[in-house]
DRENDREN-641698 format. One record per residue (C-alpha): residue number from 1; residue in one letter; z negated, y negated, x negated. Coordinates in steps of 0.02 Angstrom, whole numbers, plus 50000, padded with zeros to 5 digits. Example, Ala and Ser with C-alpha at 12.3 -4.5 7.8 and 13.67 -1.06 7.14 Angstrom:
1, A, 49610, 50225, 49385
2, S, 49643, 50053, 49316
***
This chain:
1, X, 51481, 50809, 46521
2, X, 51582, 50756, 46679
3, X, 51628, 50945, 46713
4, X, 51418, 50987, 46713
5, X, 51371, 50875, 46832
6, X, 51511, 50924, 46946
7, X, 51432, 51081, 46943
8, X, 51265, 51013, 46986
9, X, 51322, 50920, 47133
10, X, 51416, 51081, 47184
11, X, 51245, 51178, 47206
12, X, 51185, 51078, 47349
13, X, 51246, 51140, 47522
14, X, 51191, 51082, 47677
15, X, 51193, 51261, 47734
16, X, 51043, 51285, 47613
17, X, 50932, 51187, 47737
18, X, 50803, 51255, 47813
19, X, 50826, 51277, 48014
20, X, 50744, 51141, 48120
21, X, 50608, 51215, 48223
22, X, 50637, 51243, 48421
23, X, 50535, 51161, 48517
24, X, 50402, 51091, 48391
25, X, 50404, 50942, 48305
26, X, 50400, 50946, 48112
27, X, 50242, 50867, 48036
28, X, 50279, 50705, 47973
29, X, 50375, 50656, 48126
30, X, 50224, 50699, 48247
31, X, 50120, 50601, 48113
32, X, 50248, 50472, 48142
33, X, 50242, 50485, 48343
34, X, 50073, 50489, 48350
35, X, 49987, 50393, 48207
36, X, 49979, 50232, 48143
37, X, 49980, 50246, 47955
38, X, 49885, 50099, 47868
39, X, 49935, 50043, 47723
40, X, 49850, 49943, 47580
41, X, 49983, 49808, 47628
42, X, 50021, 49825, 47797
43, X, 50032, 49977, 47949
44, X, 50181, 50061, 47976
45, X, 50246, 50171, 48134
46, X, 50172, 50051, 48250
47, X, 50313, 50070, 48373
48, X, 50316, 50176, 48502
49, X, 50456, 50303, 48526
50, X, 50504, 50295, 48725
51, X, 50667, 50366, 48712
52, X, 50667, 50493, 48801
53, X, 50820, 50607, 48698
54, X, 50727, 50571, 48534
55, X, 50688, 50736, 48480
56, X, 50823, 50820, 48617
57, X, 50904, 50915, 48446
58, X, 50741, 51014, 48436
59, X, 50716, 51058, 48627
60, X, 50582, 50939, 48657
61, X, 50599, 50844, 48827
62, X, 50501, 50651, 48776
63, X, 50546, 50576, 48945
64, X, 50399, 50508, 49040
65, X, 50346, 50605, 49192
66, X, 50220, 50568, 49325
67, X, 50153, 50753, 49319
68, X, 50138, 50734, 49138
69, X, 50067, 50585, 49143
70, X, 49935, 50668, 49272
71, X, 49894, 50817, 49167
72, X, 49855, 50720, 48999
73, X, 49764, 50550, 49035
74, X, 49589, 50544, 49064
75, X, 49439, 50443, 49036
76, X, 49293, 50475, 48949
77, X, 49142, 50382, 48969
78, X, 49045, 50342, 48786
79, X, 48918, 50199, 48842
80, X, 48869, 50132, 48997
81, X, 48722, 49987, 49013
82, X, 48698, 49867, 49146
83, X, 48806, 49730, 49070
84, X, 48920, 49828, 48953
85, X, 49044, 49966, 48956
86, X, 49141, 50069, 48824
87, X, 49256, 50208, 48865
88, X, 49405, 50303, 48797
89, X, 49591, 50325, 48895
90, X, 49642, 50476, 48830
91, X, 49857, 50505, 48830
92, X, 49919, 50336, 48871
93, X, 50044, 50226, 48798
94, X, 49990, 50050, 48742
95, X, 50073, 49983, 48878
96, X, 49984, 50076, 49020
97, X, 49812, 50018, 48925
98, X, 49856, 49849, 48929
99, X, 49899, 49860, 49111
100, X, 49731, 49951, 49140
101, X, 49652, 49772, 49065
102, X, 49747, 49655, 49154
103, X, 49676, 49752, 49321
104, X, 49490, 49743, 49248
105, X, 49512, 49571, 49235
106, X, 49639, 49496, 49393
107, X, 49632, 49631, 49536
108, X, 49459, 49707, 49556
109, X, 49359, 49606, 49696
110, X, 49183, 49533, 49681
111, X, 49076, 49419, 49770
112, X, 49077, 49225, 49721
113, X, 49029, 49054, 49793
114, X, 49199, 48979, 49876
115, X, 49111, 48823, 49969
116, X, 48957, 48726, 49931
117, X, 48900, 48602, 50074
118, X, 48783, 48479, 49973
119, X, 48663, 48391, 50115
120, X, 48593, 48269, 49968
121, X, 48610, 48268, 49806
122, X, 48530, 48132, 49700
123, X, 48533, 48202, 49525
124, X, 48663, 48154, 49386
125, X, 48779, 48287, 49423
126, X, 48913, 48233, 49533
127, X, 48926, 48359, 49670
128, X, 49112, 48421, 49624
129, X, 49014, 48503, 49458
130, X, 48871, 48566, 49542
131, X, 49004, 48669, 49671
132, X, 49073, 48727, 49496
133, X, 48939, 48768, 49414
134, X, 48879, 48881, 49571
135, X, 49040, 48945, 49572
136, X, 49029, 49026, 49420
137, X, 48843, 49102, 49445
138, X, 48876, 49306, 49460
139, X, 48795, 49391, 49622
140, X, 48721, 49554, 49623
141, X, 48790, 49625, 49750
142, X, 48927, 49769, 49796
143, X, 49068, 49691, 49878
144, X, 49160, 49858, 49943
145, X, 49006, 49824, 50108
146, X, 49119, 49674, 50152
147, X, 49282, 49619, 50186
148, X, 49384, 49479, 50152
149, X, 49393, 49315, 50246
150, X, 49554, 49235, 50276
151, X, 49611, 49058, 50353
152, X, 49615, 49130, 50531
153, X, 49446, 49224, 50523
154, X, 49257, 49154, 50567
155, X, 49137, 49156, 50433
156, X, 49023, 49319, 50480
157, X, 48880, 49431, 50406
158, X, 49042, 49552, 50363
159, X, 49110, 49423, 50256
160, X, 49013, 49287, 50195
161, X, 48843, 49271, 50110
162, X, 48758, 49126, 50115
163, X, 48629, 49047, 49994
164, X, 48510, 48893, 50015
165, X, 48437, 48779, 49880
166, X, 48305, 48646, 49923
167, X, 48216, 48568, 49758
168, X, 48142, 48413, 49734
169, X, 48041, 48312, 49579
170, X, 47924, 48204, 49652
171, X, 47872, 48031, 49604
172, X, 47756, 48028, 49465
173, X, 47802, 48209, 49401
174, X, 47869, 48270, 49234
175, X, 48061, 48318, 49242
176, X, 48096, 48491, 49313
177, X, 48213, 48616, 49257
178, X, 48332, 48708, 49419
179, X, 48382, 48884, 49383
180, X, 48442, 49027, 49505
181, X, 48302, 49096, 49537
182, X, 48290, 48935, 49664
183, X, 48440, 48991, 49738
184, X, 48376, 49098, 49910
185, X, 48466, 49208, 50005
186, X, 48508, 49173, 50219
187, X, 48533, 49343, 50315
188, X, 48526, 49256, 50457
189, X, 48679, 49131, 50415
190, X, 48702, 48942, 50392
191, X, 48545, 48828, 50435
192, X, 48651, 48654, 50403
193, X, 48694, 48578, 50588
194, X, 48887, 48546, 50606
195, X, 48895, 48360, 50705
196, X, 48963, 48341, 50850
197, X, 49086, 48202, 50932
198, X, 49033, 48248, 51102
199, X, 48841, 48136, 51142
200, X, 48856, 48236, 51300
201, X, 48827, 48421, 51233
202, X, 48697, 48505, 51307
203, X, 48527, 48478, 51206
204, X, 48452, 48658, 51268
205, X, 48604, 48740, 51182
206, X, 48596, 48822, 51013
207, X, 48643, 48710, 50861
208, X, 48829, 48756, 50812
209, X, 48824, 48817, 50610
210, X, 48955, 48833, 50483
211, X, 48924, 49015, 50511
212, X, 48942, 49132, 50668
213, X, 48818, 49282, 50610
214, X, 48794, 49407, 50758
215, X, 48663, 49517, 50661
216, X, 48548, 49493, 50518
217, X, 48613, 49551, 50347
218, X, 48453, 49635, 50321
219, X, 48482, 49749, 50450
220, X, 48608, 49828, 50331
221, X, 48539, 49973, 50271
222, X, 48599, 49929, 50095
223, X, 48521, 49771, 50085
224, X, 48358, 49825, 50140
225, X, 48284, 49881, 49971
226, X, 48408, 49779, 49856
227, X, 48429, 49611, 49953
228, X, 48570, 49485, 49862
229, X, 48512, 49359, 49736
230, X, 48594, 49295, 49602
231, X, 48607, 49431, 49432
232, X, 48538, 49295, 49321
233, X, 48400, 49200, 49393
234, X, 48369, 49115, 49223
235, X, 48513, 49019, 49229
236, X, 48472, 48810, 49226
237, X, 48561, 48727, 49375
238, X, 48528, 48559, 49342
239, X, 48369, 48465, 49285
240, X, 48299, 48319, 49398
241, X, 48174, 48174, 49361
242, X, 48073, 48101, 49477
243, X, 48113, 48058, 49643
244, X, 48268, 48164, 49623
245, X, 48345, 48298, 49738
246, X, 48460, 48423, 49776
247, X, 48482, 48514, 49957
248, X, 48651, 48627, 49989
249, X, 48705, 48774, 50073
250, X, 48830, 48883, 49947
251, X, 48930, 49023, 50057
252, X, 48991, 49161, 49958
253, X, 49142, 49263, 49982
254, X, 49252, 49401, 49925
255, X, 49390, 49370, 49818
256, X, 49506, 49425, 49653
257, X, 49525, 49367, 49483
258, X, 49700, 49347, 49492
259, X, 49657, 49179, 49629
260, X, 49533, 49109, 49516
261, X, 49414, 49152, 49359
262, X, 49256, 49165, 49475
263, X, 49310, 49315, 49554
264, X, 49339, 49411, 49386
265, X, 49203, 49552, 49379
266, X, 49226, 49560, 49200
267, X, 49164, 49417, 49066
268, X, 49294, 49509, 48928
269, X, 49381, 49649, 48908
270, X, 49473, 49713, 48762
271, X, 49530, 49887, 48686
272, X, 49594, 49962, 48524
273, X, 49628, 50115, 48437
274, X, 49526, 50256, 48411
275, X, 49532, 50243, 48205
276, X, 49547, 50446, 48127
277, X, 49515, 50415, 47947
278, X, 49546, 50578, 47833
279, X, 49454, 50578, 47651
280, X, 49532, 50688, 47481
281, X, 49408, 50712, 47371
282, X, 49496, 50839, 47275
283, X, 49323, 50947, 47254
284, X, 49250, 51113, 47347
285, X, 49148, 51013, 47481
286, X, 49221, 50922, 47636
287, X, 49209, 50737, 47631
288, X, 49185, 50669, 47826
289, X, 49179, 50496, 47909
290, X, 49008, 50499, 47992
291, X, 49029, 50340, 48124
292, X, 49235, 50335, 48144
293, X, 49219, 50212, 48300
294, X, 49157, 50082, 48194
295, X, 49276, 50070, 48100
296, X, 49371, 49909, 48124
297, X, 49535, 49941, 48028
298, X, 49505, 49799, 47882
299, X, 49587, 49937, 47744
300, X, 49475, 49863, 47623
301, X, 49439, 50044, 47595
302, X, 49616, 50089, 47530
303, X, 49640, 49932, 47448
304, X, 49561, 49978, 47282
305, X, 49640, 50106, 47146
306, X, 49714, 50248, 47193
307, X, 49602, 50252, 47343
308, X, 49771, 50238, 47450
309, X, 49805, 50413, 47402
310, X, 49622, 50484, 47422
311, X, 49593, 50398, 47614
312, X, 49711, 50426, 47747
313, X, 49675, 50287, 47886
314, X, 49783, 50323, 48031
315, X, 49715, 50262, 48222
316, X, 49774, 50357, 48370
317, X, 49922, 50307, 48495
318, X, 49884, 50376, 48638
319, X, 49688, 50353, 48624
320, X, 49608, 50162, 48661
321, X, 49446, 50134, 48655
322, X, 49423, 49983, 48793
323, X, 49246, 49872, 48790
324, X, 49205, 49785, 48928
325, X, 49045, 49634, 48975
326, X, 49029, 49608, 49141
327, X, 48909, 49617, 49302
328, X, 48938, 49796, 49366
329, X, 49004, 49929, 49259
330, X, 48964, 50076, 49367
331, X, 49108, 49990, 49498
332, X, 49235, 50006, 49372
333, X, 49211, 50182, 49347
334, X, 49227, 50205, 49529
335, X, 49386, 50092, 49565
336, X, 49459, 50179, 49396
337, X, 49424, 50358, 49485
***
């Protein structure tokens, strides 16, 4: 019996292997480089191989190359509204996507309210949350037409916007709601007085502002049809009772997420992968998935009874669907581009 299965063993050469392809990868190992293969209990392959001698033994160079990268990524556009976004990146690592959120999010510059100068304020917000709250309100408005203003520079129609809000409940009168739609625009600059020290300034001299406009912002041929309110006039300020007020100034300015959260042109941003779900029906017609994007990778679909073996659910790599909410989607495109 010994002597018969020394024989068997004996059959098997190494030499009887088949030769491993030049220059191509076998099968399952580019399902393995470039799937994610769900499982009833868990996904496997979720790594991501970066080595770049991986598959050196078959003549394939997997080192990561700039002109590569150049020749394979791109973005493709699948919805575009005025306060959403959804896109593909097309032949990037999970890395690179990640990256391509953090920069949605921290580095692309908007327009938002930096200093509020409150003249009066008798409401029951204290004045450090009204600044906050105004702080926070998004402004429609494109901020490549100005630039940024730094410690040494005057505040100027190239880099400031100013708003003014004047409301008042009078005696007798119901309570009033404040929204943004209160909130009015100054082309022509500040309109609070700075005071003075000096009792001896000349009284035939222009009042000195918080802002040194030399032209009009309407005079911009931008802002001429589309001048700059707030994107959201519906939004409550504050509510006052009677006898209550509220009279500011709120300058605007241009600035990044990365400084603070009221710069971020984005309200959320997130991305997955694009799920590729393959069905086995073991008859004459072709089974399809009709809406694959909608898929949100549960597996509750492989988790019954042999339906492992009949539904192969295996997202993408190198291909992330990213979903954005914020206040100007068609600037993305153009900073990503």
């Amino acid at each position: 019996m010994a002597e018969g299965v020394g024989e068997e063993k004996k059959k098997f050469s190494i030499w009887d292997l088949p030769d491993v392809p030049m220059g191509q990868v076998p099968p399952h190992l580019e399902l393995q480089r470039s799937r994610v293969s769900c499982n009833k209990d868990a996904p496997i392959h979720t790594e991501s191989i970066q080595y770049s001698g991986a598959y050196a033994s078959m003549g394939i160079d997997n080192s990561s190359r700039l002109d590569r990268f150049s020749n394979n990524f791109r973005v493709e556009v699948v919805q575009l509204n005025k306060d959403d976004m959804e896109f593909d990146m097309i032949g990037i690592d999970a890395a690179i996507a990640n990256s391509f959120r953090g920069i949605l999010i921290a580095e692309l510059p908007t327009m938002a309210i930096e200093k509020v100068l409150i003249a009066n304020n008798t409401s029951i917000i204290q004045d450090e949350v009204l600044a906050h709250r105004l702080g926070l309100v998004p402004i429609r408005v494109d901020p490549r037409l100005f630039e940024y203003l730094s410690e040494n520079d005057q505040p100027n129609e190239k880099n400031t916007i100013v708003f003014k809000l004047h409301v008042q409940c009078k005696r007798g009168r119901p309570r009033i709601t404040v929204k943004l739609d209160a909130l009015k625009w100054l082309p022509n600059g500040s309109e609070l007085v700075k005071e003075t020290r000096n009792a001896t300034s000349d009284s035939s001299s222009k009042p000195e502002t918080y802002t040194y406009f030399g032209c009009s912002q309407e005079t911009i041929p931008e802002f001429v049809k589309n001048p700059i309110i707030p994107k959201y006039p519906d939004i409550i300020i504050a509510k006052l009772g009677p006898g209550q007020e509220i009279e500011l100034e709120a300058h605007a300015v241009k600035g990044i997420g990365k400084t603070h959260a009221k710069w971020s042109p984005v309200a959320t941003a997130w991305y997955r992968m694009l799920p590729e779900l393959r069905i086995d029906c073991n008859c004459r017609r072709r089974a399809t998935v009709a809406r694959p994007r909608v898929c949100t990778l549960c597996r509750e679909c492989i988790r019954g009874d042999d339906w492992e073996k009949r539904v192969a659910l295996r997202p993408v790599k190198d291909n992330f669907i990213l979903k954005i909410l914020e206040e100007k989607c068609e600037r993305v495109i153009t900073e990503l581009s």
